[in-house]
C-alpha positions as semicolon CSV with decimal commas, in nm:
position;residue;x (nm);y (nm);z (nm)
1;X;0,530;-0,740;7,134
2;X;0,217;-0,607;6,981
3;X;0,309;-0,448;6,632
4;X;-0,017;-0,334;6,486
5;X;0,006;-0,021;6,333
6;X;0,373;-0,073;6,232
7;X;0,295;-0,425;6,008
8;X;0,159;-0,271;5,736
9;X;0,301;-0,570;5,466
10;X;0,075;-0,796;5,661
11;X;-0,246;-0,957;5,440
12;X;-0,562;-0,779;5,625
13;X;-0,782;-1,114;5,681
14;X;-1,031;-1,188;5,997
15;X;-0,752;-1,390;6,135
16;X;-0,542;-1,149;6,167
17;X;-0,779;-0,945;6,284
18;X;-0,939;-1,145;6,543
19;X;-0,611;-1,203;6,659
20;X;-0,512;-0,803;6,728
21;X;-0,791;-0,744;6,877
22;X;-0,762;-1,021;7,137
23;X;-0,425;-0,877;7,212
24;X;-0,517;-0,542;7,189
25;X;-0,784;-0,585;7,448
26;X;-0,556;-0,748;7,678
27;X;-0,250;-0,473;7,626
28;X;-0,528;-0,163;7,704
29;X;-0,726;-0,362;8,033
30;X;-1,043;-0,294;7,881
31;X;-1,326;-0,592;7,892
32;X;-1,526;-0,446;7,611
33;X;-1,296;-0,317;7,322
34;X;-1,419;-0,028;7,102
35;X;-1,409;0,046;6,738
36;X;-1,187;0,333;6,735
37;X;-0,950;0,199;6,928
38;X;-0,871;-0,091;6,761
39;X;-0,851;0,131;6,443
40;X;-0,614;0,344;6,595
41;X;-0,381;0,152;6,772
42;X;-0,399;-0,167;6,477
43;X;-0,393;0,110;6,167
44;X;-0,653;-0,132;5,992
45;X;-0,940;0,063;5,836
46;X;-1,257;0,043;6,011
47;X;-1,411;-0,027;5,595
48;X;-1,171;-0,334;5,627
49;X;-1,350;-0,480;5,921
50;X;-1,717;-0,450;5,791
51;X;-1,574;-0,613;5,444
52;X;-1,488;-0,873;5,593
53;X;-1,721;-0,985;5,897
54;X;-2,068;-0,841;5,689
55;X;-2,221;-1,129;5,921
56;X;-2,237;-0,932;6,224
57;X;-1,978;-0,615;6,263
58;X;-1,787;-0,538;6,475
59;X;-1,980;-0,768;6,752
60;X;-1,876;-1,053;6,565
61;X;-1,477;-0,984;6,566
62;X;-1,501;-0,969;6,953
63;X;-1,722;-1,287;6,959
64;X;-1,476;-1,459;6,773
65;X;-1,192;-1,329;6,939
66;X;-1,377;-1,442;7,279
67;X;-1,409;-1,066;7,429
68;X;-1,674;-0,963;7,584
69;X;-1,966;-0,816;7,318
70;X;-2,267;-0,651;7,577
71;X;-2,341;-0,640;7,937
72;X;-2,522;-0,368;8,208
73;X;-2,399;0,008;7,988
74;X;-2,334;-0,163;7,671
75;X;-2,429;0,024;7,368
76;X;-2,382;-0,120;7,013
77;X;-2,141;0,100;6,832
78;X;-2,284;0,327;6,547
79;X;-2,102;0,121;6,304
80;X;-2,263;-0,214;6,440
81;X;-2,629;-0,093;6,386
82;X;-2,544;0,039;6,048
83;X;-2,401;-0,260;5,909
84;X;-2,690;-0,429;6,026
85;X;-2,926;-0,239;5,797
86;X;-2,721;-0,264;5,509
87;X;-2,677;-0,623;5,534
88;X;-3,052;-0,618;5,540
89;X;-3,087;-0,381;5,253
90;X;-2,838;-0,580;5,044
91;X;-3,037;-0,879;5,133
92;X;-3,393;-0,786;4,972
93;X;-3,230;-0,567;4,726
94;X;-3,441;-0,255;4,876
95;X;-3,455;-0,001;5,157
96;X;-3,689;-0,214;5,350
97;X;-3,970;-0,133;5,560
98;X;-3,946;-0,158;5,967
99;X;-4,157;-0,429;5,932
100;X;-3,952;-0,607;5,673
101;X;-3,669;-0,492;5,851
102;X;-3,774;-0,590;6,164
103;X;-3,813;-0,977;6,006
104;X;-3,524;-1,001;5,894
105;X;-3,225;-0,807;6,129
106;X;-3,103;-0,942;6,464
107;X;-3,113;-0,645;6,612
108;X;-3,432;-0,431;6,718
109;X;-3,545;-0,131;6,398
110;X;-3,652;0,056;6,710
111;X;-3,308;0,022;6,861
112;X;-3,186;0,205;6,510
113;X;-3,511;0,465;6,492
114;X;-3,408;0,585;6,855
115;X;-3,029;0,627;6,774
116;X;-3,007;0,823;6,453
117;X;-3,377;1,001;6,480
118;X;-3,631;0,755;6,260
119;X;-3,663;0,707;5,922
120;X;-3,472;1,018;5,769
121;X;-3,209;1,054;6,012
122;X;-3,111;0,667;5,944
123;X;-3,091;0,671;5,601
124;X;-2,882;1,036;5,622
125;X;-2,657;0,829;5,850
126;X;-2,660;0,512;5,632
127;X;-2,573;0,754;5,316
128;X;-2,285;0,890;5,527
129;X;-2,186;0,548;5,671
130;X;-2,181;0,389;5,239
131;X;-1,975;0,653;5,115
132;X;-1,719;0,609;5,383
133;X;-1,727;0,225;5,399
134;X;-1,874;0,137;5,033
135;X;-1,847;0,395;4,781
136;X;-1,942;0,173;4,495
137;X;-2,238;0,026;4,675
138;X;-2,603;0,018;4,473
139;X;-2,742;0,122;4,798
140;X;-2,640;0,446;4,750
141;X;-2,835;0,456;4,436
142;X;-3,181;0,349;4,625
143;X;-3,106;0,641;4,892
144;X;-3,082;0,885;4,566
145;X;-3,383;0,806;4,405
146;X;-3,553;0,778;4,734
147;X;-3,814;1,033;4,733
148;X;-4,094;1,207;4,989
149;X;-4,409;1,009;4,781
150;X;-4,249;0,715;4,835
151;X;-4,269;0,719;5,226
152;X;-4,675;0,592;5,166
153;X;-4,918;0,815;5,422
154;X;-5,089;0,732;5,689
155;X;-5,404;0,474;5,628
156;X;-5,728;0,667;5,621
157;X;-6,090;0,523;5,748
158;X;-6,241;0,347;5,416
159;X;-6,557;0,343;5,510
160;X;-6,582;0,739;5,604
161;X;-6,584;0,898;5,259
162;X;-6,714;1,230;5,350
163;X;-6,470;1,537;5,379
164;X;-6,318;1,590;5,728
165;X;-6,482;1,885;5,940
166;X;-6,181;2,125;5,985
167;X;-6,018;2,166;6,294
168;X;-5,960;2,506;6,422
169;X;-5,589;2,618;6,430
170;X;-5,489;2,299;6,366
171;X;-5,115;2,410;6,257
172;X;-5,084;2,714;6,475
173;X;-4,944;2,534;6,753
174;X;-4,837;2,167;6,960
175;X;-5,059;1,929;7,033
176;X;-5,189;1,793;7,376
177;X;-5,345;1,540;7,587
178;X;-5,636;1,523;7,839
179;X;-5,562;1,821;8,098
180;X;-5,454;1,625;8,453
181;X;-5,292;1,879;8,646
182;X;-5,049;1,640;8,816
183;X;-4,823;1,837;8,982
184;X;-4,636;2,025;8,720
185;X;-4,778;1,866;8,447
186;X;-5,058;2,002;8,301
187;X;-5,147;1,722;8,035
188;X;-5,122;1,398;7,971
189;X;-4,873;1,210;7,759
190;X;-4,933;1,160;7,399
191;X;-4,637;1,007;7,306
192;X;-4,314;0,765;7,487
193;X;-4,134;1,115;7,602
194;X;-4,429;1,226;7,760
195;X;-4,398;0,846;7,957
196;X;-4,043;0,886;8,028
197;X;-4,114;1,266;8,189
198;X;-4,375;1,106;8,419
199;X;-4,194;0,808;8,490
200;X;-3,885;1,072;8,604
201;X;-4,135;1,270;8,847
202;X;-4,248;0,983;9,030
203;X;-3,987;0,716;8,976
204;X;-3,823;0,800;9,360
205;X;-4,183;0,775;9,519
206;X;-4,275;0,464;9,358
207;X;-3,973;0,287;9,491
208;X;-3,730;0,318;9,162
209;X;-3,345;0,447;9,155
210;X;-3,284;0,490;8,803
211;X;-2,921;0,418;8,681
212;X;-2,948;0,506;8,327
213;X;-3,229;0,603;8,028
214;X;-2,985;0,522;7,731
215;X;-3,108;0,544;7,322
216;X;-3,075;0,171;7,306
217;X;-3,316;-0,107;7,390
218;X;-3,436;-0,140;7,662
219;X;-3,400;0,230;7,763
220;X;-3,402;0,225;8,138
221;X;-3,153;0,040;8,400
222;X;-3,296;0,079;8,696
223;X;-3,306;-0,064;9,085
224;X;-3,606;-0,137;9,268
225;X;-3,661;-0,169;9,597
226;X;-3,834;-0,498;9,670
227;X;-3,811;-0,496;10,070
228;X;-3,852;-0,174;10,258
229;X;-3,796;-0,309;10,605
230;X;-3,450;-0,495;10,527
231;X;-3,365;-0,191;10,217
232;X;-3,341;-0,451;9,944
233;X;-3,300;-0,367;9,609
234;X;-3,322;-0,525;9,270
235;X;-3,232;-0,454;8,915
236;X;-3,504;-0,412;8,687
237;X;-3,469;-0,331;8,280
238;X;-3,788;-0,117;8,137
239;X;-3,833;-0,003;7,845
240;X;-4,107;0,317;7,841
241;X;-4,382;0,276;7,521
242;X;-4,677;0,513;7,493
243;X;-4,891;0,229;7,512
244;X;-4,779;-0,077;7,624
245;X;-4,854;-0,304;7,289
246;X;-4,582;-0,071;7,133
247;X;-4,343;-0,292;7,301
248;X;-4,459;-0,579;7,048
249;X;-4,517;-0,371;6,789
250;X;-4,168;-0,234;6,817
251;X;-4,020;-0,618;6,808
252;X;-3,873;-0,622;7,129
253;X;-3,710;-0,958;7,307
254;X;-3,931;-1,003;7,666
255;X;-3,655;-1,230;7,792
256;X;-3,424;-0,866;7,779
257;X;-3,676;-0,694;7,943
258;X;-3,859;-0,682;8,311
259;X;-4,054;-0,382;8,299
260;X;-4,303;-0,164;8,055
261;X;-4,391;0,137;8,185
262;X;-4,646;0,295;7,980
263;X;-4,914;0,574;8,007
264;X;-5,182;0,334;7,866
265;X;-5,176;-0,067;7,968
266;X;-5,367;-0,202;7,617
267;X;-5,174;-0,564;7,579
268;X;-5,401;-0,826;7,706
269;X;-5,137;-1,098;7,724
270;X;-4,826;-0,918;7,804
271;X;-4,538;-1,145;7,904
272;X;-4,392;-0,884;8,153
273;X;-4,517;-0,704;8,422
274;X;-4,651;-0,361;8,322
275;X;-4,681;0,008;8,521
276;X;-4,943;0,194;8,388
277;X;-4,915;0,555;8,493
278;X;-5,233;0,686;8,422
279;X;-5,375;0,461;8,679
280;X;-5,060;0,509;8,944
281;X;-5,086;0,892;8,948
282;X;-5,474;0,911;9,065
283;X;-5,297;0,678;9,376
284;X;-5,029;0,990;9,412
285;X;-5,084;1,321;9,551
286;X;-5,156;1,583;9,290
């Protein structure tokens, strides 16, 4: 008989919670068992489980309890990435960089960027996610005294000392690319969502069924077909970048990864195979 919620006298260790959740899992069906659910059904607080597994999360109480922890549509829980970075930031004592993060986390800082909207929008959510799980944390401390000349601008050409000519209008309005006129787009990309918009007009004609564009890496599952004449298809993971060094830049794993698809092909020894679109689009009707 599963007691969970009702066994409130019991000692909250990992034991006993590696041990709920393996019969948790088994008494809902479910092969990948979620966060909330074990907090509802068990009654332990989700604080409780990052307290005591600040190794890995929640991905390490269902590795431990042998469940099943990622797969085709897995998505790391909210919780997961967060207690990720603050393991991170408790380790070098700092709100690192993406770089320093990037050295030091097992999961991807692009992977984190994409979910809770880069820089700002993670440490909103990482102020939200301390107060909840860690009110006495230090961390909070380096959020609070975090401030906007701190966040170091971009690098500027040395050797070019000389004032910049001014650019007409240059706040009045967006910016854009080289004018293509490809069908209905008028421009070319300047940035990833520009790739995954041109990827999404010509995806079907280049021989792509997309299953998925999800916030975490890589962001595409897809099928391609890789034999017209018998209708074969095969599964293929991308992951769109601007240009395709991004991928490396960004820290990604190439063995999690078959595909770049990029506006701009600029890696010279890319592991993977790569789609530039700038050159498959002058193959393409306009």
């Amino acid at each position: 008989m599963y007691v969970g919620r009702k066994d409130k006298m019991t000692e909250i260790t990992r034991e006993r919670i590696v041990a709920e959740a393996k019969v948790l899992a088994e008494r809902l069906g479910v092969e990948i068992l979620r966060v909330p659910d074990f907090v509802r059904e068990s009654g332990i607080p989700k604080h409780q489980i990052y307290a005591l597994f600040p190794e890995g999360g929640w991905s390490a109480v269902l590795s431990e309890a042998g469940l099943k922890t990622g797969g085709s549509g897995y998505m790391l829980e909210d919780d997961d990435l967060l207690n990720e970075y603050h393991r991170v930031v408790t380790e070098v004592g700092k709100l690192p960089s993406w770089n320093l993060f990037q050295s030091r986390s097992r999961i991807s800082g692009d992977t984190i960027r994409k979910r809770f909207g880069g820089t700002q929008g993670t440490l909103k959510r990482y102020r939200a996610w301390l107060q909840e799980n860690s009110p006495d944390s230090p961390s909070l401390d380096l959020i609070s005294t975090r401030s906007r000349h701190e966040i170091p601008a971009p690098p500027q050409d040395s050797t070019n000392t000389a004032s910049p000519t001014p650019m007409r209008h240059q706040a009045s309005g967006p910016v854009f690319g080289a004018p293509i006129s490809f069908r209905g787009l008028t421009h070319a990309p300047i940035n990833e969502q520009g790739v995954v918009y041109l990827f999404g007009m010509v995806s079907y004609e280049l021989g792509f069924i997309v299953e998925a564009i999800q916030p975490s890496f890589p962001d595409c599952e897809a099928k391609r077909r890789v034999d017209s004449k018998r209708n074969r298809w095969q599964r293929v993971r991308i992951e769109f970048e601007y240009v395709s060094s991004n991928f490396q830049q960004h820290g990604h794993d190439p063995h999690q990864c078959d595909l770049i698809v990029c506006w701009e092909h600029d890696w010279k020894d890319c592991p993977l195979e790569v789609l530039e679109l700038r050159t498959v689009i002058n193959d393409l009707e306009g």
